[in-house]
MDTraj code that builds the backbone (N, CA, C; nanometers):
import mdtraj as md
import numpy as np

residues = "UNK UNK UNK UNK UNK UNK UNK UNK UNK UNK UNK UNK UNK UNK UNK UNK UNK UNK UNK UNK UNK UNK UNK UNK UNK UNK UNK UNK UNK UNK UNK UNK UNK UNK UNK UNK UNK UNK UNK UNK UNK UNK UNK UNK UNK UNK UNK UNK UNK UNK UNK UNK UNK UNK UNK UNK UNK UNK UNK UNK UNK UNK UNK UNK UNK UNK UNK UNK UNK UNK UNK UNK UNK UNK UNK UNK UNK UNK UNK UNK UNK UNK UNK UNK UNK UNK UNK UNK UNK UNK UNK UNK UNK UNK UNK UNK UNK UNK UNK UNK UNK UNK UNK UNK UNK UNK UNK UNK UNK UNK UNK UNK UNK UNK UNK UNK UNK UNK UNK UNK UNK UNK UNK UNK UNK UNK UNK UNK UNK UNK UNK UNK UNK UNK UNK UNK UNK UNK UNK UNK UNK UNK UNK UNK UNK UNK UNK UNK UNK UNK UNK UNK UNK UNK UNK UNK UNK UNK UNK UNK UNK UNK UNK UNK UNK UNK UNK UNK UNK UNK UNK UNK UNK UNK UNK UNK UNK UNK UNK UNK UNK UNK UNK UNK UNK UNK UNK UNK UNK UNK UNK UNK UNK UNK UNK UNK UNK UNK UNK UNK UNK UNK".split()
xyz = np.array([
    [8.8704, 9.4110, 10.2381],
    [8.7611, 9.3483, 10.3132],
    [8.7480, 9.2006, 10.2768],
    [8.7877, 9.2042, 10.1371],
    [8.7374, 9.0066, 10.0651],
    [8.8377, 8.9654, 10.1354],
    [8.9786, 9.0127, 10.1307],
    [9.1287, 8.9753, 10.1985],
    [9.0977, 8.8839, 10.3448],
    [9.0325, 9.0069, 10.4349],
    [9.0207, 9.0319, 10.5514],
    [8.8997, 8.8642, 10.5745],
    [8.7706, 8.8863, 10.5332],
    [8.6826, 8.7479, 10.5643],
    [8.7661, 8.6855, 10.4913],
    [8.8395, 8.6106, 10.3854],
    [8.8648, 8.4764, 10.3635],
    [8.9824, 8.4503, 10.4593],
    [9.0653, 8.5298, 10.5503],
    [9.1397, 8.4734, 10.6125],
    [9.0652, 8.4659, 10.7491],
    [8.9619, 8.5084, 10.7961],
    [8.8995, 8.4968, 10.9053],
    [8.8175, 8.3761, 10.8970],
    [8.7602, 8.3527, 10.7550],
    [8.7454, 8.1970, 10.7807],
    [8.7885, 8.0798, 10.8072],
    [8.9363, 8.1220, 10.7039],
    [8.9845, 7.9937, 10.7059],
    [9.1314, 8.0052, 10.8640],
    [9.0540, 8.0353, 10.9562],
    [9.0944, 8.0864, 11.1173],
    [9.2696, 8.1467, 11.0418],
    [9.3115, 8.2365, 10.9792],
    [9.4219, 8.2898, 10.9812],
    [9.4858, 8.4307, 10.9926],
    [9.5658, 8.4421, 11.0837],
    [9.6178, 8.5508, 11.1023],
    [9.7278, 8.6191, 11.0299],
    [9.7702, 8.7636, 10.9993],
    [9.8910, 8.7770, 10.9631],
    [9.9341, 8.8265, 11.0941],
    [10.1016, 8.7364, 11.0499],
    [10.2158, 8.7965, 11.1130],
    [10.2170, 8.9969, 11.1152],
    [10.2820, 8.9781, 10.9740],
    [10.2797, 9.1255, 10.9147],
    [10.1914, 9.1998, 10.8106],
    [10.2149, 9.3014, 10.8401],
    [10.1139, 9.3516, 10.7496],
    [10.1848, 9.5091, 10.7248],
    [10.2158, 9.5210, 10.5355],
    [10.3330, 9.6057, 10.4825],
    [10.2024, 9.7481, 10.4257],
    [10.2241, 9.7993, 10.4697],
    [10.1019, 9.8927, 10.4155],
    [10.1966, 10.0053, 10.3195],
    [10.1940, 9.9999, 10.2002],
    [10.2734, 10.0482, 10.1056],
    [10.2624, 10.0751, 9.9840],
    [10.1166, 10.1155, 9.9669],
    [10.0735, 10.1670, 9.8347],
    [10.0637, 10.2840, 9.8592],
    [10.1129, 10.3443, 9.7186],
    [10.1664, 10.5432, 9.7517],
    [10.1363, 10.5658, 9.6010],
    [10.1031, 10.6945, 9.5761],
    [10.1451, 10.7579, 9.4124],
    [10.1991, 10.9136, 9.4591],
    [10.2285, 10.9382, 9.3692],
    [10.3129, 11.0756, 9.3660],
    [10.2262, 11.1953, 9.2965],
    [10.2585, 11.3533, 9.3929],
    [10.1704, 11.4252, 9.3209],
    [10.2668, 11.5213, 9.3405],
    [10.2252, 11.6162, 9.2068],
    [10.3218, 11.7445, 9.2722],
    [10.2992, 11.8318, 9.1894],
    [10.3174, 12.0052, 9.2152],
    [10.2599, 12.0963, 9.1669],
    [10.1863, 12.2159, 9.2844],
    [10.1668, 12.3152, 9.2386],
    [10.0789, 12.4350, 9.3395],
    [10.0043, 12.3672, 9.4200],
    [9.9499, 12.4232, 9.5322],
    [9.8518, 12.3987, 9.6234],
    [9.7060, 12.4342, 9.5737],
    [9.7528, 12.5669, 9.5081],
    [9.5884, 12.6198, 9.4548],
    [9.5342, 12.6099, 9.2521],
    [9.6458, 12.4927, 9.2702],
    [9.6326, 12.4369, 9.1261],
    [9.5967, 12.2609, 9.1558],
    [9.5830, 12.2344, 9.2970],
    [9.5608, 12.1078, 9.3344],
    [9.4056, 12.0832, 9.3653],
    [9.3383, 11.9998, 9.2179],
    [9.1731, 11.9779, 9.2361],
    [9.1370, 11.9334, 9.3813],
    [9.0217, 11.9287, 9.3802],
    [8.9617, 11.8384, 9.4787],
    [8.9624, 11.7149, 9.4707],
    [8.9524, 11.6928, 9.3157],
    [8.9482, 11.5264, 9.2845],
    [9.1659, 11.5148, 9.3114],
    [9.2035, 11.5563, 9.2347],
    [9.3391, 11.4750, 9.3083],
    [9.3747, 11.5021, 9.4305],
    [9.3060, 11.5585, 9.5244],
    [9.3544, 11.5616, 9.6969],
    [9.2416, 11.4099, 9.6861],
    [9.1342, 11.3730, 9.6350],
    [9.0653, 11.2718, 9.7224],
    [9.1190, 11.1678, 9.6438],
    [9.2625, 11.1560, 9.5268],
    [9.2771, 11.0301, 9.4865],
    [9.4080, 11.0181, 9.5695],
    [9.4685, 11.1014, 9.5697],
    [9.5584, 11.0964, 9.6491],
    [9.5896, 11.0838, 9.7818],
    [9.4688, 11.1023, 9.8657],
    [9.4056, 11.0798, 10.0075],
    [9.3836, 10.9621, 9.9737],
    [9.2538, 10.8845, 9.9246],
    [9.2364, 10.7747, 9.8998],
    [9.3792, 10.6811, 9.8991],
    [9.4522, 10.6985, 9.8157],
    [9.5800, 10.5639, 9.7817],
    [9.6644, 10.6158, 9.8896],
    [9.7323, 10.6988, 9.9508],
    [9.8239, 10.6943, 10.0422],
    [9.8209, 10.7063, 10.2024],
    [9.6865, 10.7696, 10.2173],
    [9.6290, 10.7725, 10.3471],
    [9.5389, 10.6610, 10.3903],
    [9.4257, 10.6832, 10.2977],
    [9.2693, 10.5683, 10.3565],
    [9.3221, 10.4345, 10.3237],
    [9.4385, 10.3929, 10.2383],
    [9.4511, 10.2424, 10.2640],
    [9.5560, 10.2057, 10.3643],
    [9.6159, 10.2953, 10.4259],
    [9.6691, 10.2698, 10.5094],
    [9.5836, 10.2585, 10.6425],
    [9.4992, 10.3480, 10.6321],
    [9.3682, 10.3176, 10.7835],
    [9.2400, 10.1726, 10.7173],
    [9.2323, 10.1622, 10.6381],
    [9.1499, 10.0325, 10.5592],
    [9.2023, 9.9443, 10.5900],
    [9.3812, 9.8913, 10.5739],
    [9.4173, 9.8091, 10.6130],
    [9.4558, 9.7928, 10.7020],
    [9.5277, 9.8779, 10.8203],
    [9.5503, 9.8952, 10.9387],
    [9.4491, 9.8368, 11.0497],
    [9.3231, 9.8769, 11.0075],
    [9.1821, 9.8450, 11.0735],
    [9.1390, 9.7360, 11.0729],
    [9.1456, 9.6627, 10.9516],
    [9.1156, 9.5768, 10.9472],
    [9.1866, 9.4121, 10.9664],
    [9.2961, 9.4697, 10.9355],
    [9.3981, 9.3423, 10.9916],
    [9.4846, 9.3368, 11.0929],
    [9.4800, 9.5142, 11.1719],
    [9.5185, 9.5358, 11.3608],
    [9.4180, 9.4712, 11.3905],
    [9.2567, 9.4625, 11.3570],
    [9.1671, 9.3913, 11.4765],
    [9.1580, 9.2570, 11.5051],
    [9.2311, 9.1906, 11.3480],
    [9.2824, 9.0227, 11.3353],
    [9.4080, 9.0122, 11.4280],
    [9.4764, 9.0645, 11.4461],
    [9.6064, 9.0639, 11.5435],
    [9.5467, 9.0927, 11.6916],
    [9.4842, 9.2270, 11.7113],
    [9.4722, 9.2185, 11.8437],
    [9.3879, 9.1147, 11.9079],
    [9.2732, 9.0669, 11.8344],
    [9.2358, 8.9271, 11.8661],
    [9.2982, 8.8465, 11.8843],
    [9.3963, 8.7977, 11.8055],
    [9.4917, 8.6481, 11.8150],
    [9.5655, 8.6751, 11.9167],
    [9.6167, 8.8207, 11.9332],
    [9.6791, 8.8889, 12.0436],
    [9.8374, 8.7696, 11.9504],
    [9.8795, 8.7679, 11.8307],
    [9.9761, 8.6983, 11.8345],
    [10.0802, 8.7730, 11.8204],
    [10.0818, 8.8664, 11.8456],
    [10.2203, 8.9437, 11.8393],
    [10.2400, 9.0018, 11.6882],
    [10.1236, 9.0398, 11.6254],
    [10.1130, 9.1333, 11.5014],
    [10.2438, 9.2435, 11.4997],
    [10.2777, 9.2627, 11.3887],
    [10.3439, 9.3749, 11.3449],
    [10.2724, 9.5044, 11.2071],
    [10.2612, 9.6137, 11.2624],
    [10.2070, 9.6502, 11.1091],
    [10.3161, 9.7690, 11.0594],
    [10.3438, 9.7183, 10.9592],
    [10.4384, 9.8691, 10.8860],
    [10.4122, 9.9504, 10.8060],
    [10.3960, 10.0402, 10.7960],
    [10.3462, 10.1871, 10.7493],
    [10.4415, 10.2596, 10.6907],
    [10.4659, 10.2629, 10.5481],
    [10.5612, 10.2976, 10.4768],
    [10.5160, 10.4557, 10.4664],
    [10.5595, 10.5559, 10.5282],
    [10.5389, 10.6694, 10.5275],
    [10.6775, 10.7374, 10.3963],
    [10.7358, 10.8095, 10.4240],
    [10.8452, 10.8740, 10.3554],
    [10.9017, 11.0722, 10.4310],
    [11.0363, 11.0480, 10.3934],
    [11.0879, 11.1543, 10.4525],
    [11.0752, 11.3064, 10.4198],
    [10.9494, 11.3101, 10.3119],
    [10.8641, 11.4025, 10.3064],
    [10.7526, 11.4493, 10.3971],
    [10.7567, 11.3556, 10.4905],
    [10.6386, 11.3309, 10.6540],
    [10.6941, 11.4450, 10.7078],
    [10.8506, 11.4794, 10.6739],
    [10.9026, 11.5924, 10.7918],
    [10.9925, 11.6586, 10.7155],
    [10.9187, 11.7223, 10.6065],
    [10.9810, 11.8052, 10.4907],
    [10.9319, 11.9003, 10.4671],
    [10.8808, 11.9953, 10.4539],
    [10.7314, 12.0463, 10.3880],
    [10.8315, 12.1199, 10.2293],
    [10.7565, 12.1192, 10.1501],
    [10.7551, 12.1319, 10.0383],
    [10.6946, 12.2019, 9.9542],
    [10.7293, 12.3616, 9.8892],
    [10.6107, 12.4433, 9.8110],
    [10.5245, 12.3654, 9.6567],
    [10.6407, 12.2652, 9.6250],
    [10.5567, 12.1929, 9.5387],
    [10.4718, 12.0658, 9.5786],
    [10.4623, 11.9806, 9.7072],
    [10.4362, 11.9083, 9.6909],
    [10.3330, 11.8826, 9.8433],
    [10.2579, 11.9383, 9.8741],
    [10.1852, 11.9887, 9.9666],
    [10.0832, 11.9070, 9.9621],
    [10.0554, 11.8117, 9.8444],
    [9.9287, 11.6831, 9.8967],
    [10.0196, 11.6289, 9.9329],
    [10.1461, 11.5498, 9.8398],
    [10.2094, 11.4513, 9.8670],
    [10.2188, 11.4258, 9.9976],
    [10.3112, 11.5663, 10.0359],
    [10.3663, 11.5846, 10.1900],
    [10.3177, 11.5869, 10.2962],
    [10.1403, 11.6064, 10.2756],
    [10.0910, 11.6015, 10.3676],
    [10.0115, 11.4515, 10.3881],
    [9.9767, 11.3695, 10.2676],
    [9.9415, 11.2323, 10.3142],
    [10.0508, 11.1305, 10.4081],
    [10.2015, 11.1919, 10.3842],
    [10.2926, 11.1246, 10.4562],
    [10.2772, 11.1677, 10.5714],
    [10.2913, 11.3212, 10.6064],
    [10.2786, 11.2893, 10.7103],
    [10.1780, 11.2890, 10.8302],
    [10.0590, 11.2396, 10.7208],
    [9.9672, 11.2253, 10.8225],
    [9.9709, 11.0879, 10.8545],
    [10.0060, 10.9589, 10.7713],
    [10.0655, 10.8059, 10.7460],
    [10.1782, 10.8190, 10.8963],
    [10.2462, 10.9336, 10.9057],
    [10.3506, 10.8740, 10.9938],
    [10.2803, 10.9187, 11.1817],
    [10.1787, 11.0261, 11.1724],
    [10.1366, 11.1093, 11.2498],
    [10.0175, 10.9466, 11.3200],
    [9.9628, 10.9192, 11.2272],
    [9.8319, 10.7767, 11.2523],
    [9.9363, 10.6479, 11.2865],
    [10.0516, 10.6535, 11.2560],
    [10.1579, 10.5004, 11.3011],
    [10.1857, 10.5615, 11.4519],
    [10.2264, 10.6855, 11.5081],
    [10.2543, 10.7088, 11.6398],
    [10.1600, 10.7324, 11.7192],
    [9.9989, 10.7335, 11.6572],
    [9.8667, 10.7303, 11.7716],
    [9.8727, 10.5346, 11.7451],
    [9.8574, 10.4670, 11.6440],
    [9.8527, 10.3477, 11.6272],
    [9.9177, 10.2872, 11.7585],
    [10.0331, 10.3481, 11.7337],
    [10.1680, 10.2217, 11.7723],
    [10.1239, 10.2633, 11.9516],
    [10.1079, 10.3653, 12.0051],
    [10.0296, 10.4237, 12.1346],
    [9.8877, 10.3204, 12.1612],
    [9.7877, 10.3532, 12.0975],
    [9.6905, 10.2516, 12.1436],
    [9.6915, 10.1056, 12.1263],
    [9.7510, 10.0273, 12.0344],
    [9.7768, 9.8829, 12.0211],
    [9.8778, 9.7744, 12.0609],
    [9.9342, 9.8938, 12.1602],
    [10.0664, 9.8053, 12.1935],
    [9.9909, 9.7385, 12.3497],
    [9.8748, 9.7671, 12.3823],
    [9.8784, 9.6804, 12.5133],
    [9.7300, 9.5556, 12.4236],
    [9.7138, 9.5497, 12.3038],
    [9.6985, 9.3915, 12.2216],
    [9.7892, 9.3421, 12.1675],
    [9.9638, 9.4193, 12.2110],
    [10.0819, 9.3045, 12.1235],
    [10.0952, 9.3484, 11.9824],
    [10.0411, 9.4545, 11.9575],
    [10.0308, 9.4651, 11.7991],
    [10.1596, 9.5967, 11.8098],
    [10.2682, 9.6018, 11.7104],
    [10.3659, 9.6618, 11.7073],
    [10.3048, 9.7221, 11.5673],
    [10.3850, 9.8569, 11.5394],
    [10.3893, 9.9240, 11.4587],
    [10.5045, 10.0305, 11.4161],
    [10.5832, 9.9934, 11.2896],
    [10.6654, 10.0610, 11.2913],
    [10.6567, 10.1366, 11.1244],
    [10.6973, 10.2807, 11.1963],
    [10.6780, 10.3653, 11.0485],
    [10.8520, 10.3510, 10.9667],
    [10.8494, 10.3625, 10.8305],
    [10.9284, 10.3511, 10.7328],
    [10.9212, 10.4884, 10.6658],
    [11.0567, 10.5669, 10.6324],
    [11.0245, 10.7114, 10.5948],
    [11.1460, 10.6774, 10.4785],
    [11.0928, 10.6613, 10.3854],
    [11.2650, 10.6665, 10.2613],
    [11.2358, 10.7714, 10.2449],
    [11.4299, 10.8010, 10.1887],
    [11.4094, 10.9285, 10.1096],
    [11.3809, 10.9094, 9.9543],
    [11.4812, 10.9751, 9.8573],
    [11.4597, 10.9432, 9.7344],
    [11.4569, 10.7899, 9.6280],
    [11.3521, 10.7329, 9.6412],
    [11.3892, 10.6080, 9.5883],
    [11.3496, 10.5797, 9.4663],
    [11.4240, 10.4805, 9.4022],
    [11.3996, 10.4804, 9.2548],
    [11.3260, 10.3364, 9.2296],
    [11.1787, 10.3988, 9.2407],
    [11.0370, 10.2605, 9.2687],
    [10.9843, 10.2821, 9.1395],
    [11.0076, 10.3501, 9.0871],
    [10.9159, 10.3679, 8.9494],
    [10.7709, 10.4857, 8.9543],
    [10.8100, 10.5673, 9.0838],
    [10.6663, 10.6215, 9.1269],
    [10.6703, 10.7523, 9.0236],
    [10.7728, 10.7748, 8.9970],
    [10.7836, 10.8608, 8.8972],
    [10.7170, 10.9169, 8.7809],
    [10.7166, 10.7744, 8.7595],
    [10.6360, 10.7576, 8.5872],
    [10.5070, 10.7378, 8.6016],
    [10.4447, 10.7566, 8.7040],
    [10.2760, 10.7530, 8.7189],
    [10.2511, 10.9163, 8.8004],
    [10.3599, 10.9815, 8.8771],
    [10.2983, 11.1293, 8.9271],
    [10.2954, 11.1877, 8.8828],
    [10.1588, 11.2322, 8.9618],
    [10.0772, 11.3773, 8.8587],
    [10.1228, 11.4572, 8.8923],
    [10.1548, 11.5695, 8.7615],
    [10.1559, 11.7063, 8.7710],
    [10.1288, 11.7940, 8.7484],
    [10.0347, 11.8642, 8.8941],
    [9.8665, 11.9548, 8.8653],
    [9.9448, 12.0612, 8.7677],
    [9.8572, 12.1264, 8.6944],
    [9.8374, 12.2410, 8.6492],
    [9.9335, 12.2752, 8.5195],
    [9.9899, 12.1441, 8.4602],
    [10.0496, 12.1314, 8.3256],
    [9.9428, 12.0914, 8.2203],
    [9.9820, 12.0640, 8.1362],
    [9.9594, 12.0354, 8.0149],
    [9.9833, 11.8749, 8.0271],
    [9.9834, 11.8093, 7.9394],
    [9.9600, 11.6931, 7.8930],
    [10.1192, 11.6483, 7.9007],
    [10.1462, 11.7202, 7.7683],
    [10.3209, 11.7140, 7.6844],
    [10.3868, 11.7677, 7.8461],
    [10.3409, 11.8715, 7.8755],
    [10.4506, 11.9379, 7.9883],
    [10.4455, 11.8249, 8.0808],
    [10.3341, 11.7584, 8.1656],
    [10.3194, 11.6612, 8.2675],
    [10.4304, 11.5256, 8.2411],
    [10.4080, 11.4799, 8.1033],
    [10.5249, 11.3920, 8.1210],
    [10.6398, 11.4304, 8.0823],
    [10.6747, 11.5509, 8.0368],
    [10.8767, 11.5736, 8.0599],
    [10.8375, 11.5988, 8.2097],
    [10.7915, 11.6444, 8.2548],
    [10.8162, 11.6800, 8.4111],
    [10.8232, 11.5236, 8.5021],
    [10.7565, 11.3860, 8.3866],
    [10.7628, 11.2905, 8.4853],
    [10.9320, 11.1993, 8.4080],
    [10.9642, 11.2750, 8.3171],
    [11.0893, 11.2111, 8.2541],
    [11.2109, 11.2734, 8.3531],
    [11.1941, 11.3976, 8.3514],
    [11.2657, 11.4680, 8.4342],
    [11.3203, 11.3789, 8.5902],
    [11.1799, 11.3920, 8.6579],
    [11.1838, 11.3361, 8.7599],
    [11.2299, 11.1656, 8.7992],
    [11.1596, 11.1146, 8.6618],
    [11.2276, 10.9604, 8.6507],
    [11.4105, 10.9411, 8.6465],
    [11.4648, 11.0045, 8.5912],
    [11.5991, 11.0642, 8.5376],
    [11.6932, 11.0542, 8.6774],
    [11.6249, 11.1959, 8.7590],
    [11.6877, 11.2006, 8.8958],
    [11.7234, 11.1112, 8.9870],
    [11.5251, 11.0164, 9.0096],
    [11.5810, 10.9156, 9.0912],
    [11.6063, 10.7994, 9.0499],
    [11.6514, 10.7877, 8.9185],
    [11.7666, 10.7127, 8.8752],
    [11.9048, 10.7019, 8.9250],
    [11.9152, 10.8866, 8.9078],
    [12.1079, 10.9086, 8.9072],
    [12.0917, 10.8437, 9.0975],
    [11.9914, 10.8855, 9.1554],
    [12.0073, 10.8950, 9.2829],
    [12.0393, 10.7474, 9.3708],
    [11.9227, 10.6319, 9.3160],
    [11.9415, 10.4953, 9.2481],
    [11.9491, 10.4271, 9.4066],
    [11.8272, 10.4851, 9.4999],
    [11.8018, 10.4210, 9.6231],
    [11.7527, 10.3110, 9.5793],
    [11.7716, 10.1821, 9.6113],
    [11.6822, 10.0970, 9.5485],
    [11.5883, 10.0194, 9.6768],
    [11.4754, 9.9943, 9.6409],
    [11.3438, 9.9053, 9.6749],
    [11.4024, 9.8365, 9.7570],
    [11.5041, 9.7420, 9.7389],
    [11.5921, 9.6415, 9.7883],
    [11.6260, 9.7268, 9.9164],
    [11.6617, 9.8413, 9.9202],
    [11.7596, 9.9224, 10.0354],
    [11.6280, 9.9093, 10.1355],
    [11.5302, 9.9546, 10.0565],
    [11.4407, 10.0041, 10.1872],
    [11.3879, 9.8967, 10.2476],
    [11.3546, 9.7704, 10.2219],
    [11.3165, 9.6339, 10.2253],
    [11.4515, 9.5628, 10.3331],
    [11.5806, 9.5895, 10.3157],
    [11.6704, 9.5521, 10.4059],
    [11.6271, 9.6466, 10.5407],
    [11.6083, 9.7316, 10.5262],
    [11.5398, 9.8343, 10.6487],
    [11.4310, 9.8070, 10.7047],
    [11.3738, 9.7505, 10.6093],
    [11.2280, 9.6887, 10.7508],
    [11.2936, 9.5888, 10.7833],
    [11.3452, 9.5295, 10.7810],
    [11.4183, 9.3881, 10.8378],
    [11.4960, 9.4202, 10.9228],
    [11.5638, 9.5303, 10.9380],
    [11.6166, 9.5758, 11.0641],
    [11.5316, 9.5936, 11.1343],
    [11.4453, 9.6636, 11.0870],
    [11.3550, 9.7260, 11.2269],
    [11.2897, 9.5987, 11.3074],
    [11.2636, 9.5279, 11.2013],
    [11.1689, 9.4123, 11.2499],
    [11.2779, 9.3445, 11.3665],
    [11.4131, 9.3111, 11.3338],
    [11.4602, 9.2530, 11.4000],
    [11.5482, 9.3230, 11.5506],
    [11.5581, 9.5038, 11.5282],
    [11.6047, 9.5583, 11.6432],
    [11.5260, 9.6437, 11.6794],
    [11.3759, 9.5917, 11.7098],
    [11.2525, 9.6462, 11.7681],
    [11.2541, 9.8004, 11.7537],
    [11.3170, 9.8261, 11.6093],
    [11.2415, 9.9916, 11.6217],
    [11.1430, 10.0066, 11.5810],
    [11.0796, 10.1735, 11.6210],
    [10.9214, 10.2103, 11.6205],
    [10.9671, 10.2875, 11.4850],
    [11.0831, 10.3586, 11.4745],
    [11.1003, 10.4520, 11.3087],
    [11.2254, 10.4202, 11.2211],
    [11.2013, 10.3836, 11.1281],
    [11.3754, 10.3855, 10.9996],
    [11.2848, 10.5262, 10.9449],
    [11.4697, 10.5421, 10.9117],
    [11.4973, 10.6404, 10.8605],
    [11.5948, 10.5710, 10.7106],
    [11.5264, 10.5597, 10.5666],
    [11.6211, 10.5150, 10.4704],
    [11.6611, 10.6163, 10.4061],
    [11.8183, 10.6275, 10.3517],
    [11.9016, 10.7083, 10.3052],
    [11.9427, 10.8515, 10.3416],
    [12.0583, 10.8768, 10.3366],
    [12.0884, 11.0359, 10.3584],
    [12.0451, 11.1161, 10.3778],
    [11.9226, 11.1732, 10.3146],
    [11.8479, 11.2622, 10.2752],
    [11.7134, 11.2766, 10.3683],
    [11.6986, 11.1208, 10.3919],
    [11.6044, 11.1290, 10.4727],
    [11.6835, 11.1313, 10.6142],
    [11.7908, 11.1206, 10.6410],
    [11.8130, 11.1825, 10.8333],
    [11.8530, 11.3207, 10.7885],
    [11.8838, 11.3661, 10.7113],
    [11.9222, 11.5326, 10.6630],
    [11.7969, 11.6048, 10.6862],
    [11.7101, 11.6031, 10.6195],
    [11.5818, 11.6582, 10.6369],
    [11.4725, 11.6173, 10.7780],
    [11.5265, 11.5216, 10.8077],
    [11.4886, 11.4814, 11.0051],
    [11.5457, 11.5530, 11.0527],
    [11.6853, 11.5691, 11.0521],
    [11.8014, 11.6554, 11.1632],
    [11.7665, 11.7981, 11.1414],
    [11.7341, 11.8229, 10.9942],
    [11.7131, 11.9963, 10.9770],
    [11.5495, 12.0165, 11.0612],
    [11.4914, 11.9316, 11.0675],
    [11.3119, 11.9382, 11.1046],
    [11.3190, 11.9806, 11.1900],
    [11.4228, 11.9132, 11.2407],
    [11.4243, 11.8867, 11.4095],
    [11.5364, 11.9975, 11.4974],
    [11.6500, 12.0211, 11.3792],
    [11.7087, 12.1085, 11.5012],
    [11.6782, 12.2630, 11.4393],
    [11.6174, 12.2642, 11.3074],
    [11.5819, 12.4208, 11.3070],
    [11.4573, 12.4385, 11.2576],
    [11.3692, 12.4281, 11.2634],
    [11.2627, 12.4170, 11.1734],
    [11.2494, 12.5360, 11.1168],
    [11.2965, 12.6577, 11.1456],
    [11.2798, 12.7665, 11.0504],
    [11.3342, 12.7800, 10.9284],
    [11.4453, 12.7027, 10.9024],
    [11.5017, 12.6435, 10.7926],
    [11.4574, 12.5434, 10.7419],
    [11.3918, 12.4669, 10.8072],
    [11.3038, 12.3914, 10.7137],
    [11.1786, 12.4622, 10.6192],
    [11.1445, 12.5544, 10.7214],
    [11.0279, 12.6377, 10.6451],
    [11.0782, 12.7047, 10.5247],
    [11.1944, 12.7321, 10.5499],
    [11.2598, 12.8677, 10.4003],
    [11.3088, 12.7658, 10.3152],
    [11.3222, 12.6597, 10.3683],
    [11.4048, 12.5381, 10.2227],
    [11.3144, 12.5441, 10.1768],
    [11.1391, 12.5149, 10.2395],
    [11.0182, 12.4799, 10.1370],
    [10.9691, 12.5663, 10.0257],
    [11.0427, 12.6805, 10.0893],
    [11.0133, 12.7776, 9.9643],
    [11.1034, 12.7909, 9.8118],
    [11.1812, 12.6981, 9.8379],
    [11.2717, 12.6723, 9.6907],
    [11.1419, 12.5697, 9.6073],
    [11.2401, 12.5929, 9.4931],
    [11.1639, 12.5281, 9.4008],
    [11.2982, 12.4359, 9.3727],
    [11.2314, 12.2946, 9.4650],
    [11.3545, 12.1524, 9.4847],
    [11.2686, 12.0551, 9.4043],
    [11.1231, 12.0529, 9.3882],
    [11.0954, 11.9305, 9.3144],
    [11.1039, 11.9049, 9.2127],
])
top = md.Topology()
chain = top.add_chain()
for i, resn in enumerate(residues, 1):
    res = top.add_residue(resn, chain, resSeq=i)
    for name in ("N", "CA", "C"):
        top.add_atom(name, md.element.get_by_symbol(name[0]), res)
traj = md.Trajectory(xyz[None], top)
């Protein structure tokens, strides 16, 4: 909001606007508090509609040809027995970029969603994991740090990908392997998507 009035004073618009604050959660559904669905709602969902709102209505005013990007992830079209907040703030992030990108395109305001797959951002070493212990929560976040190491998508990859999009007017990237693997399975079987969710992959 402070963001939002000091650039409305000083008459300025953004071009873009990267909406890309996320944390990681993972663990049971019925081991998942109320308080971490509303911190985890809070950081990956509501600042994406906080900022969306507030700096789509600076664009559709200027009408200057705004862009907003919505870093969702290829967990939006995964479902997952461990990770059922995570999975579902994405894809409600990617579900609000395709009503977005529908109502704001006749103020010029573009919107394109971003879905990585495994990337090695460091989100690792801050996700929670409901229904451990203390000691157990961080081998489970060493563990997980480890993986998307070996895996070693980097920040950089996904960052060359909005720059595509930006520049060959797409509405969705898709970054790394894994993430068109788990699109293509969504999409051409979803009943197999449902029985993958029942492994224990996270």
């Amino acid at each position: 909001d402070k963001l939002a009035r000091e650039l409305a004073k000083k008459d300025e618009v953004p071009d873009i606007l990267i909406n890309n604050a996320g944390i990681g959660m993972a663990g049971p559904f019925l081991q998942t508090s109320r308080a971490d669905w509303r911190r985890i709602l809070n950081v990956n969902l509501w600042s994406v509609i906080h900022g969306s709102q507030l700096f789509g209505k600076q664009m559709a005013e200027a009408q200057n040809n705004g862009v907003i990007i919505n870093v969702s992830s290829a967990a939006a079209f995964s479902p997952n027995r461990s990770m059922s907040a995570y999975s579902t703030t994405k894809a409600a992030v990617r579900m609000l970029s395709d009503c977005m990108r529908a109502d704001l395109a006749h103020h010029g305001v573009r919107v394109i969603t971003v879905c990585p797959g495994i990337v090695n951002s460091g989100i690792t070493d801050r996700t929670r994991f409901v229904g451990k212990s203390a000691e157990a929560e961080s081998e489970d976040r060493t563990r997980a740090s480890k993986l998307y190491a070996r895996r070693n998508l980097s920040p950089a990859a996904v960052s060359s990908s909005i720059i595509k999009a930006l520049e060959n007017d797409q509405d969705e990237v898709l970054v790394g392997p894994e993430a068109y693997g788990l699109n293509l399975i969504g999409r051409a079987s979803p009943s197999l998507s449902r029985w993958l969710a029942k492994l224990e992959l996270a």
